[in-house]
C-alpha positions as CSV (number, residue, x, y, z in Angstrom):
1,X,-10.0,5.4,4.2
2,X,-10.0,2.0,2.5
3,X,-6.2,1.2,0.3
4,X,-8.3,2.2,-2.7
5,X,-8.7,5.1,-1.3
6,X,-5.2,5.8,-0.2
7,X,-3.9,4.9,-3.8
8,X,-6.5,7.2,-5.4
9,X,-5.4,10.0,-3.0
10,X,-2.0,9.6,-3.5
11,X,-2.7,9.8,-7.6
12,X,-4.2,12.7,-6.8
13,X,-1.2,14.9,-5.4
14,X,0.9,12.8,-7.8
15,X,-0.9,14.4,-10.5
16,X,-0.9,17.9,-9.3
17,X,1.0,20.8,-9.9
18,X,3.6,21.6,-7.3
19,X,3.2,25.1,-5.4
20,X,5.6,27.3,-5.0
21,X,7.3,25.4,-2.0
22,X,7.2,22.0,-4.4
23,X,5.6,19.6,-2.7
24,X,2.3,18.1,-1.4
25,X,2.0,16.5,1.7
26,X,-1.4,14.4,3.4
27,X,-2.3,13.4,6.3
28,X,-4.2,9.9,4.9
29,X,-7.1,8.9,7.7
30,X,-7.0,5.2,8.7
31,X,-10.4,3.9,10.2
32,X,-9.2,2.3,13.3
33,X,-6.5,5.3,14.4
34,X,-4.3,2.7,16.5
35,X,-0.5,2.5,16.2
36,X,-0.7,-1.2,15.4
37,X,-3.9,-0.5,12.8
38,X,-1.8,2.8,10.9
39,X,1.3,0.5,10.8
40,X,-0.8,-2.2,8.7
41,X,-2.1,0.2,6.6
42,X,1.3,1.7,5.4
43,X,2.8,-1.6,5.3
44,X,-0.2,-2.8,2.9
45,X,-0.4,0.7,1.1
46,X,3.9,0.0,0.8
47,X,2.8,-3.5,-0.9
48,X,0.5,-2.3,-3.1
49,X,2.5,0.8,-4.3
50,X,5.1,-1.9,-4.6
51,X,4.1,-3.8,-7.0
52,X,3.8,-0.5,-9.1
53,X,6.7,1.0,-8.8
54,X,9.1,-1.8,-6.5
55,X,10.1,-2.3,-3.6
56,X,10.6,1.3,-1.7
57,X,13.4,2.3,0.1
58,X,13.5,2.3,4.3
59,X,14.5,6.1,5.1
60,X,15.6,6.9,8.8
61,X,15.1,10.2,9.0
62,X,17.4,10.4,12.2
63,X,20.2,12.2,10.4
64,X,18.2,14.4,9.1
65,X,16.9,15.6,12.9
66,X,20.3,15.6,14.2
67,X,21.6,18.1,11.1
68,X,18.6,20.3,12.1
69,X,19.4,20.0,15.9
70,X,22.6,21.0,15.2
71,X,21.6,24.0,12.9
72,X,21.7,23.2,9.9
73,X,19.0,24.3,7.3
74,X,17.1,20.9,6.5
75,X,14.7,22.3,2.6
76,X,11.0,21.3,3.0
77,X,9.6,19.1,3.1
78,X,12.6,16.8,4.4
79,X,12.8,19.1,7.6
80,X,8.8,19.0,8.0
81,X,9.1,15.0,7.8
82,X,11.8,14.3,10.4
83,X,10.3,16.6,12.7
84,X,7.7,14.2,12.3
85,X,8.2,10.9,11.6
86,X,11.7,8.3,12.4
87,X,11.5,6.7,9.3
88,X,9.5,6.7,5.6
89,X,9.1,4.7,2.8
90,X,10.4,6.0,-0.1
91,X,9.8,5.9,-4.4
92,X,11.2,7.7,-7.5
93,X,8.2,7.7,-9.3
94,X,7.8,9.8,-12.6
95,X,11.0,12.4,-11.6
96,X,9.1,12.9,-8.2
97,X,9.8,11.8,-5.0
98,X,7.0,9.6,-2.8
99,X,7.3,9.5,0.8
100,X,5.1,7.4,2.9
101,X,5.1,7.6,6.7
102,X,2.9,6.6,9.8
103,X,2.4,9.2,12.0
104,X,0.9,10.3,15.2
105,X,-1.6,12.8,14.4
106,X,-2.1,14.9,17.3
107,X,-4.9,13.5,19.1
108,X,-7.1,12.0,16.3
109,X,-4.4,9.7,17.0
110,X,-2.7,8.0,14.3
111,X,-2.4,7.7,10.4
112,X,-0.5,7.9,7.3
113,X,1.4,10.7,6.2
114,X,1.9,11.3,2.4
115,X,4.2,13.6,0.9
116,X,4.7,13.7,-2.8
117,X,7.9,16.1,-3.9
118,X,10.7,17.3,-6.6
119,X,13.0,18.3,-4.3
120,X,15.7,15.4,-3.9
121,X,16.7,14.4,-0.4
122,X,19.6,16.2,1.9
């Protein structure tokens, strides 16, 4: 996926309704599925969104696996994300929460991982 297309995708869940759960989250393909190539691509996707909305906020989601380790209940999808990710970018855009992450994703290898949300942070 081009960053056009990442922005457009992103509009999209944006845009959308919130199931019942409320939130959408994407797994966003990027062409060359390296670690150093899905890293560029957030950081330009990060720059671009930027200049929309500012500069995000660094999230380490650490904590947040080391309250679940320890039992406690972490709401979707902040439990989802730091079970998979260390760390995301982070926007209040509109009342909703955007959350932009590289992944590794599974064997395909790796990408960018959206998730658009109302539910505030733990």
């Amino acid at each position: 996926m081009t960053l056009a297309q990442h922005l457009a995708a992103l509009e999209l869940l944006r845009a959308r309704a919130f199931p019942e759960e409320g939130y959408h989250l994407a797994e966003l393909a990027v062409e060359e599925p390296t670690e150093e190539q899905a890293e560029a691509e957030r950081e330009a996707l990060a720059l671009l969104l930027g200049s929309r909305w500012g500069p995000p906020r660094l999230v380490s989601l650490y904590s947040l696996l080391a309250r679940a380790g320890g039992g406690e209940e972490i709401p979707a999808p902040w439990g989802l994300l730091c079970a998979s990710v260390p760390d995301i970018q982070l926007w209040r855009v509109d009342a909703r929460w955007v959350a932009l992450a590289h992944a590794r994703l599974g064997e395909d290898g790796h990408g960018l991982l959206a998730c658009v949300t109302e539910v505030d942070p733990p």
